[in-house]
Backbone as JSON Lines, residues from 0, in Angstrom:
{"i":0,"aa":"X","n":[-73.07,-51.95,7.44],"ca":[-72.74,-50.86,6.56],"c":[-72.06,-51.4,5.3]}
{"i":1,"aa":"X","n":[-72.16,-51.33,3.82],"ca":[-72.13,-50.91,3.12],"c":[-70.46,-50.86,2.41]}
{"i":2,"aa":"X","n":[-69.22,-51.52,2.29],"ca":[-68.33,-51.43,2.17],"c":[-68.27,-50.31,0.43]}
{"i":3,"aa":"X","n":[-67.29,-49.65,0.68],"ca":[-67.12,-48.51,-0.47],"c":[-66.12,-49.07,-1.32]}
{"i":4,"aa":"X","n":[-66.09,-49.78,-2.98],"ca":[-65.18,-49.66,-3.8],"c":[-64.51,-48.91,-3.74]}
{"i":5,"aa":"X","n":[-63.5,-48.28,-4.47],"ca":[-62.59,-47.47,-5.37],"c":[-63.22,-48.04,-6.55]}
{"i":6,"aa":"X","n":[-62.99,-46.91,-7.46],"ca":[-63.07,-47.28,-8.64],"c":[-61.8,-46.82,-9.35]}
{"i":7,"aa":"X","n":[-61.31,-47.76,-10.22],"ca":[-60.15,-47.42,-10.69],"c":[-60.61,-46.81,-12.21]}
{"i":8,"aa":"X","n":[-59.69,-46.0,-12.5],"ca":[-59.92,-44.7,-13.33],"c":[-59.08,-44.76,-14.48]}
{"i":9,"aa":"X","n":[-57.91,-46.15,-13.93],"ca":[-56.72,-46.17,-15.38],"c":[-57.27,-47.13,-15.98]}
{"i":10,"aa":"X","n":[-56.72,-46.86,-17.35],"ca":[-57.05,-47.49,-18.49],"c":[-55.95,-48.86,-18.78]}
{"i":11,"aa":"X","n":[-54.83,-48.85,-18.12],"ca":[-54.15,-49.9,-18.07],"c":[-53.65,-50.07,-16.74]}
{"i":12,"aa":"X","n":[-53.32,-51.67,-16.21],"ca":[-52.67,-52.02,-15.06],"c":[-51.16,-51.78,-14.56]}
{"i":13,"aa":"X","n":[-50.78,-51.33,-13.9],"ca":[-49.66,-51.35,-13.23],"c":[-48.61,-51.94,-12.67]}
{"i":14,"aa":"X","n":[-47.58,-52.0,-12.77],"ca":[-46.54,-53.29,-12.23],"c":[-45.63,-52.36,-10.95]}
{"i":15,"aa":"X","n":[-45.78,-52.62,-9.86],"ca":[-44.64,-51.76,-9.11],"c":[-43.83,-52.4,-10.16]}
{"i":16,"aa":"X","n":[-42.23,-51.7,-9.67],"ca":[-41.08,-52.14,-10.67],"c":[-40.49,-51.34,-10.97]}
{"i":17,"aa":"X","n":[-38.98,-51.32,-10.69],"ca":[-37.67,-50.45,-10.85],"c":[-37.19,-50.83,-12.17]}
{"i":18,"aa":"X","n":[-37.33,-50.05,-12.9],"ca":[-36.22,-50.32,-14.34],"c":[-35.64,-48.58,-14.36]}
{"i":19,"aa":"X","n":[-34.27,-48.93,-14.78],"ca":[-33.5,-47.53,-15.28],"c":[-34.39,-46.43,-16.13]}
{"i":20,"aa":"X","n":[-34.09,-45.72,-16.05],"ca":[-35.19,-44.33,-17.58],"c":[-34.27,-43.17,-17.54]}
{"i":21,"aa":"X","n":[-34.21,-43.02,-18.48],"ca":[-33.21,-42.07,-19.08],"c":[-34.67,-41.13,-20.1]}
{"i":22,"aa":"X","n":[-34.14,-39.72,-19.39],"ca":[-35.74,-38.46,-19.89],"c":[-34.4,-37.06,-20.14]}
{"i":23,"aa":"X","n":[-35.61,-36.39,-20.86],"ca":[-34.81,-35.38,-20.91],"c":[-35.98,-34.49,-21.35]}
{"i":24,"aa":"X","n":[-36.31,-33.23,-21.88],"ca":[-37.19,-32.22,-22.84],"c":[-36.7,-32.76,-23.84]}
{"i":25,"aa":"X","n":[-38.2,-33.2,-24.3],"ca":[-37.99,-33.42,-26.05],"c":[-37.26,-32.37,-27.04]}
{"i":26,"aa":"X","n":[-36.44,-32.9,-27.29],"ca":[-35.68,-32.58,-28.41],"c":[-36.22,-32.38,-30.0]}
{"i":27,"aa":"X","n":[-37.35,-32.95,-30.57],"ca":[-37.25,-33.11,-31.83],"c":[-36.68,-34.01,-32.63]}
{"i":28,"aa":"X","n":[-35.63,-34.7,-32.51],"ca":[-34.81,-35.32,-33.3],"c":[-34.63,-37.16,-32.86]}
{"i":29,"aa":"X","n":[-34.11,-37.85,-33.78],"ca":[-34.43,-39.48,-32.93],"c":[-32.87,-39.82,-32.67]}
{"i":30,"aa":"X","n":[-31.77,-38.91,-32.28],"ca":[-30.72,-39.08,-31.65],"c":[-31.17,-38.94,-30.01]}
{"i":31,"aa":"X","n":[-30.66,-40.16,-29.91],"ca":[-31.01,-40.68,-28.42],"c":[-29.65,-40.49,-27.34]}
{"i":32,"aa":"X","n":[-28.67,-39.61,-27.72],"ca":[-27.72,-39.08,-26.63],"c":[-27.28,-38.03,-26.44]}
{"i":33,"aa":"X","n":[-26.75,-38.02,-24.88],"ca":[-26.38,-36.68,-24.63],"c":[-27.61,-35.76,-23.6]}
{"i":34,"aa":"X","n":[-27.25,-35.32,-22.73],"ca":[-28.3,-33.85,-21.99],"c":[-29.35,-35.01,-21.53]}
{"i":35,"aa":"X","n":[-29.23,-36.36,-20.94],"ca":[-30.29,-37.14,-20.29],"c":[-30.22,-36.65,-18.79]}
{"i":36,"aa":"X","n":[-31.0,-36.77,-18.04],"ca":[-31.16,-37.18,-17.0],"c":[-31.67,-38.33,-16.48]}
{"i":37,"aa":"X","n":[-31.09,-39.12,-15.59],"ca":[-31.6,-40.74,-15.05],"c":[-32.07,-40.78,-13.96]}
{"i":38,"aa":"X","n":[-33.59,-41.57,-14.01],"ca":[-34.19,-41.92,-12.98],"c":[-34.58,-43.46,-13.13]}
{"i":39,"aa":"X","n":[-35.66,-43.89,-12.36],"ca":[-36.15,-45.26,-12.39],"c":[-37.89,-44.83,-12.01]}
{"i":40,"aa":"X","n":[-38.29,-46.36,-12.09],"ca":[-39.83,-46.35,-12.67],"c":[-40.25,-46.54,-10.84]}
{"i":41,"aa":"X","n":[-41.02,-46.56,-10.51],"ca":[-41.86,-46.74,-9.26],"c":[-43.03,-47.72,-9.75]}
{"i":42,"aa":"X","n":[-43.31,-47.37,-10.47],"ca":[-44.14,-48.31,-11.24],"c":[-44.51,-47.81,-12.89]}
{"i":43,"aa":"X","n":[-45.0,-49.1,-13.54],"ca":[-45.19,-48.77,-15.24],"c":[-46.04,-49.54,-15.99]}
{"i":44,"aa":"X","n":[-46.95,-49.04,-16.73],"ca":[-47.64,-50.15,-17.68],"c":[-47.61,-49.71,-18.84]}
{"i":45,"aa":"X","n":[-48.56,-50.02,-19.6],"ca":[-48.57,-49.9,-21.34],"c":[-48.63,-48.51,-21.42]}
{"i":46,"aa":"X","n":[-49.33,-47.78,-20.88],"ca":[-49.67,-46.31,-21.04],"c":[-48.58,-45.17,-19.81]}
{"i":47,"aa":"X","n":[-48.06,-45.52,-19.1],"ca":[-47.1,-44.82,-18.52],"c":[-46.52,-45.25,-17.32]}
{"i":48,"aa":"X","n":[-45.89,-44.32,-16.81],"ca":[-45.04,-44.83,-15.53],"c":[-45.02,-43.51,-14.37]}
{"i":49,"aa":"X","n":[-44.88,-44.09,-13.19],"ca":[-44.44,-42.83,-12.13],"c":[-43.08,-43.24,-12.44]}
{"i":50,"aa":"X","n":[-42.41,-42.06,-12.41],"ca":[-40.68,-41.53,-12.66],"c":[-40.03,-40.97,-11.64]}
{"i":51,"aa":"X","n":[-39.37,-41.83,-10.91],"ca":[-38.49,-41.0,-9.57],"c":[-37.32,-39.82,-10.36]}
{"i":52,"aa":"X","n":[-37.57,-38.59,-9.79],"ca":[-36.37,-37.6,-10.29],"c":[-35.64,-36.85,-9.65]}
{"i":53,"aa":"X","n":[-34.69,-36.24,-9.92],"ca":[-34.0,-35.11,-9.23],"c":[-35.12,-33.9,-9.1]}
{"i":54,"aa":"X","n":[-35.52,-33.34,-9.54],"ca":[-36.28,-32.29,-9.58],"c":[-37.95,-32.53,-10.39]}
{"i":55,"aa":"X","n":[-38.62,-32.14,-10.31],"ca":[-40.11,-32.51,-11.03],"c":[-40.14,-31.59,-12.23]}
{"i":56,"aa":"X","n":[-40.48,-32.34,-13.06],"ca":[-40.62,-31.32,-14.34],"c":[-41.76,-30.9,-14.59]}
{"i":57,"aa":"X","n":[-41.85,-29.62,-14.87],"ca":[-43.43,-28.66,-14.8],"c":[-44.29,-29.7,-15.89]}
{"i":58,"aa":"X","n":[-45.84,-29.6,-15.23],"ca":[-46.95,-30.26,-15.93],"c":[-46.89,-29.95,-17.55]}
{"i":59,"aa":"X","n":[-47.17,-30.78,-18.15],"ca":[-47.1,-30.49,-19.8],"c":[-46.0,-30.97,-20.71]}
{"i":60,"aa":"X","n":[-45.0,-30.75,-19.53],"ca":[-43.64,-31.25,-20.6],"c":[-43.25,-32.47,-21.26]}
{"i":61,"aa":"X","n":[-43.12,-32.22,-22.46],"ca":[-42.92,-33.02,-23.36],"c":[-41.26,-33.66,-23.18]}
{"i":62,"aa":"X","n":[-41.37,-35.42,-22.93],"ca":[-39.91,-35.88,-22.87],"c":[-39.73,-36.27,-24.03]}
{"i":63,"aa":"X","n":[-38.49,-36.98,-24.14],"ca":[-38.15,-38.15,-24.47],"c":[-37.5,-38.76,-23.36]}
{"i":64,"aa":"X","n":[-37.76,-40.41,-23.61],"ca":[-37.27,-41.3,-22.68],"c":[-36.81,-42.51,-23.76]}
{"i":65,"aa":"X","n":[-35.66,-43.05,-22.28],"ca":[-35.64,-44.58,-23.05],"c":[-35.28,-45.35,-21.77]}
{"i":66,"aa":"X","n":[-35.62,-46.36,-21.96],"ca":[-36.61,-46.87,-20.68],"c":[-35.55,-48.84,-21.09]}
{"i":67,"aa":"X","n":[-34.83,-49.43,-19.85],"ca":[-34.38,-50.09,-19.98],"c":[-35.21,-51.38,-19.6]}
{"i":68,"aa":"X","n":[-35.34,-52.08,-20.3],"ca":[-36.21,-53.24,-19.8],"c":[-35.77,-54.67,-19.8]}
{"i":69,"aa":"X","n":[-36.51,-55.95,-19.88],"ca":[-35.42,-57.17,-19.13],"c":[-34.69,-57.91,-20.45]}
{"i":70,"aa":"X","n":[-33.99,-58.25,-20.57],"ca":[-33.13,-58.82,-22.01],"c":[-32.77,-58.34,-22.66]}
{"i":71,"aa":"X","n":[-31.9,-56.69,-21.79],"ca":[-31.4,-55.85,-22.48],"c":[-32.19,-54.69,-23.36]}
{"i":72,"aa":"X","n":[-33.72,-54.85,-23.65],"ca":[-34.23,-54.38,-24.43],"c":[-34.66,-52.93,-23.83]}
{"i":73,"aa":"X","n":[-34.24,-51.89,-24.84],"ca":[-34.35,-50.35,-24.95],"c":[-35.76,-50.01,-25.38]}
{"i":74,"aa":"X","n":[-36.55,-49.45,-24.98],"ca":[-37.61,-49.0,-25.19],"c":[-37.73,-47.26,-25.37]}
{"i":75,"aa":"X","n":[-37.51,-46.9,-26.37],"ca":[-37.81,-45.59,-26.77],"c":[-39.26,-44.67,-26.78]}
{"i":76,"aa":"X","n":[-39.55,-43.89,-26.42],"ca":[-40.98,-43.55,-26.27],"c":[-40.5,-41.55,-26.13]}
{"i":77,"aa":"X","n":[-41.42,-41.09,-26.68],"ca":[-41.89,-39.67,-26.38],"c":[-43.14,-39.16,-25.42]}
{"i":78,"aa":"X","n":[-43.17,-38.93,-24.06],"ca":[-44.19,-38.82,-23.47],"c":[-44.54,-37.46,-22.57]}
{"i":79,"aa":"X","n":[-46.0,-37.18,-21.37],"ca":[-45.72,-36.21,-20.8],"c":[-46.2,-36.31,-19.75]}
{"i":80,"aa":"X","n":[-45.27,-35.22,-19.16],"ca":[-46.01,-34.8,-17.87],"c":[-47.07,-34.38,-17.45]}
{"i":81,"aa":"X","n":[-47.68,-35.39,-16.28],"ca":[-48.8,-34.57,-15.73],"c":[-48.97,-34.7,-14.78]}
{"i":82,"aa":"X","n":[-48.23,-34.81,-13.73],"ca":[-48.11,-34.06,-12.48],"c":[-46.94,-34.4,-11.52]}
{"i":83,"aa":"X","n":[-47.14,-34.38,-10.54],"ca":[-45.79,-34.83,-9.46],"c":[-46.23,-34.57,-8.51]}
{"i":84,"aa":"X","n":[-45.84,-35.34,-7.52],"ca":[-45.67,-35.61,-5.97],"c":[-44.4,-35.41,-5.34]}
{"i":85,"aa":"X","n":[-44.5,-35.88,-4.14],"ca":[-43.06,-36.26,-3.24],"c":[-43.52,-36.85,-2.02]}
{"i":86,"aa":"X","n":[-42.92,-37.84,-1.89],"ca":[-43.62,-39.07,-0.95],"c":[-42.5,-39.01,-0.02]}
{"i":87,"aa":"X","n":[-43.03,-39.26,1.23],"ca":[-41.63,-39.99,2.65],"c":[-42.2,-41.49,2.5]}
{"i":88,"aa":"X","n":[-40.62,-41.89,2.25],"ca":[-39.91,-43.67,2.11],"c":[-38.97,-43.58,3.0]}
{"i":89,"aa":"X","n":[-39.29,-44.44,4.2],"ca":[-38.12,-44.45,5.0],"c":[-37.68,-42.71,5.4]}
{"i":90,"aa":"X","n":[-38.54,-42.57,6.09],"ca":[-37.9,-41.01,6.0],"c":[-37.09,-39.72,5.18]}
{"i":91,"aa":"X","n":[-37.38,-40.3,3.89],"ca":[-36.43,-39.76,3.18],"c":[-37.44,-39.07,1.88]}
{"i":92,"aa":"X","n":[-37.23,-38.18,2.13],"ca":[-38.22,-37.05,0.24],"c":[-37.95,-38.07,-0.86]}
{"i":93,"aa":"X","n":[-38.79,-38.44,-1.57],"ca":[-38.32,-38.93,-2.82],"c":[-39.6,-38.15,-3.93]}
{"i":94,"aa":"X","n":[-38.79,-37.79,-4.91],"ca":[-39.88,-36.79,-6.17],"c":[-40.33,-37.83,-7.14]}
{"i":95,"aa":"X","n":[-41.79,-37.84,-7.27],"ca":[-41.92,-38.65,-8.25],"c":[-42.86,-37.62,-9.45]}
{"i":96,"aa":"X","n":[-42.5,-37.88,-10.8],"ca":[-43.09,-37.52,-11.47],"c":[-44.38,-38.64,-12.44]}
{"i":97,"aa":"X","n":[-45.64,-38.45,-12.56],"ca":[-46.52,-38.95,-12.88],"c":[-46.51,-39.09,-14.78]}
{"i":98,"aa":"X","n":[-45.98,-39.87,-15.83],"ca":[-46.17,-39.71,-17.07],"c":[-46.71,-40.48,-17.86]}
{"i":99,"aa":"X","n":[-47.21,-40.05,-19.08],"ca":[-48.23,-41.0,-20.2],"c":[-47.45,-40.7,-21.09]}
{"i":100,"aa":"X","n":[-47.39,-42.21,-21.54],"ca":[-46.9,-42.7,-23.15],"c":[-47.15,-41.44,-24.19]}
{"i":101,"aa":"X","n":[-46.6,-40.85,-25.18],"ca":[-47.37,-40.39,-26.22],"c":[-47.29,-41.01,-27.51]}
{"i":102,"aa":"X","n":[-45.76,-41.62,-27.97],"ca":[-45.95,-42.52,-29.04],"c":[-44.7,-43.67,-28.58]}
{"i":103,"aa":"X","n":[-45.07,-44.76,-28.8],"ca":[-44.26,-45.48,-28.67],"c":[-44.27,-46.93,-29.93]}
{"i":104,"aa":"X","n":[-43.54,-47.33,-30.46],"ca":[-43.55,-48.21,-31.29],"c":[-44.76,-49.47,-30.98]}
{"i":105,"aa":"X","n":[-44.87,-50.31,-31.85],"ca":[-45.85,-51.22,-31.59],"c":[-45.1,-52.88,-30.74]}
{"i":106,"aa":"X","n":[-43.74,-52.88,-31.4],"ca":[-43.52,-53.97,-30.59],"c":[-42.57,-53.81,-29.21]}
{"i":107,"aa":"X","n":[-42.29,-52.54,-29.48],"ca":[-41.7,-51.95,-27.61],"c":[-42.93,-52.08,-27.03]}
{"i":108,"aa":"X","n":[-44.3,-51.79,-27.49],"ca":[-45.1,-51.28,-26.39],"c":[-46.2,-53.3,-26.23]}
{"i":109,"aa":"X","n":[-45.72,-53.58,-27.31],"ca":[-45.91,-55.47,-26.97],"c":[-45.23,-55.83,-26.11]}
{"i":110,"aa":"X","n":[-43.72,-55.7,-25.68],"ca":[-42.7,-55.77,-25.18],"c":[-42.97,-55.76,-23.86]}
{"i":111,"aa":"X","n":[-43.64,-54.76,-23.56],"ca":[-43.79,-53.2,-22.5],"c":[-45.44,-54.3,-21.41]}
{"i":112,"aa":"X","n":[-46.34,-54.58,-22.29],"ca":[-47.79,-55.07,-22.04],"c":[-46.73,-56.56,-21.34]}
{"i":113,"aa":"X","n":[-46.21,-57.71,-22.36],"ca":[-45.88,-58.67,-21.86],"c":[-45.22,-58.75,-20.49]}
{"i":114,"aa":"X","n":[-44.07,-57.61,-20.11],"ca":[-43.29,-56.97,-18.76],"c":[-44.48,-57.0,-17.99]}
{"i":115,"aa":"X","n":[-45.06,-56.29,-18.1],"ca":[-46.03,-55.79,-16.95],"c":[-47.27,-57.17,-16.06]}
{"i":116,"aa":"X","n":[-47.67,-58.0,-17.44],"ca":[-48.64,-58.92,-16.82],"c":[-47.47,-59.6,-16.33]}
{"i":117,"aa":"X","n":[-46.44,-60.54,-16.92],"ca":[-45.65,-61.53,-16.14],"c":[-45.57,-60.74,-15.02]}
{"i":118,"aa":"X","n":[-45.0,-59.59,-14.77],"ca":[-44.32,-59.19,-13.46],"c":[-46.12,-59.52,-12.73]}
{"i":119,"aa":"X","n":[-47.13,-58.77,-13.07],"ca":[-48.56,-59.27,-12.09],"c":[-48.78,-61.07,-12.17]}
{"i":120,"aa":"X","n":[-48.31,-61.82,-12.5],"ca":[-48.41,-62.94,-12.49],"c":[-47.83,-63.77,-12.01]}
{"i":121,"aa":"X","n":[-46.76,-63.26,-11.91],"ca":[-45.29,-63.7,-10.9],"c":[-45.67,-63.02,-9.41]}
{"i":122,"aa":"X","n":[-46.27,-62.0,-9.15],"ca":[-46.5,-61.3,-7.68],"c":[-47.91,-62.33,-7.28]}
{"i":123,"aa":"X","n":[-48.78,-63.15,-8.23],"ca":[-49.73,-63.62,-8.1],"c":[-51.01,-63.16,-8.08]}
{"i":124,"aa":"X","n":[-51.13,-61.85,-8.68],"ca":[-52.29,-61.48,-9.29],"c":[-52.68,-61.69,-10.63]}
{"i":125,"aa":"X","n":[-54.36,-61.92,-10.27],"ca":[-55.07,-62.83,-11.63],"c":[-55.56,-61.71,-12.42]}
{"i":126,"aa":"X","n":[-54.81,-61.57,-13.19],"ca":[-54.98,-60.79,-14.78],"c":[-55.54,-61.38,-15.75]}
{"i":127,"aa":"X","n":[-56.77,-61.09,-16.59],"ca":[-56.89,-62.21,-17.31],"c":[-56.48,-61.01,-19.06]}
């Protein structure tokens, strides 16, 4: 018989990987404090991340985030929701919310691409 692919459907690769994220409802404005809520990444690449949260934020919603990454570096981005889960880890509910990039600078998101292959290159998958 016949073994069945998956076909993968994303447009960029994935890094499991915990980094801090700080989200909130977009605001409008490029003051970056105040009214955050903090979660961490489950995983993230150039185009988005699953977002562990307190509560799931309804499909559509527009964040802002800023997203802590390795050498101190802040990554600012405006992105959205589009969907959510809740998974058992160890017996325990955890909410994840599903999000895509919407604008993010060009050398955060260089920044962001370089994170992601080292981390697949360091786990020992061949990325070319």
């Amino acid at each position: 018989m016949e073994e069945t692919k998956r076909v993968e459907k994303r447009r960029f690769v994935r890094l499991e990987t915990t980094i801090p994220v700080k989200y909130r409802a977009c605001q409008n404005d490029s003051i970056f404090s105040g009214n955050f809520s903090v979660g961490r990444s489950k995983n993230i690449s150039a185009g988005g991340l699953k977002l562990a949260v307190g509560r799931h934020n309804p499909i559509d919603t527009k964040l802002d985030m800023e997203m802590e990454l390795p050498n101190n570096v802040l990554a600012y981005t405006t992105a959205k929701v589009l969907g959510g889960n809740d998974e058992q880890i160890n017996g325990i509910t955890h909410r994840f919310d599903r999000v895509v990039f919407l604008e993010m600078d060009d050398d955060v998101q260089g920044t962001l691409t370089r994170y992601v292959f080292e981390g697949l290159r360091k786990k020992g998958m061949n990325i070319r």
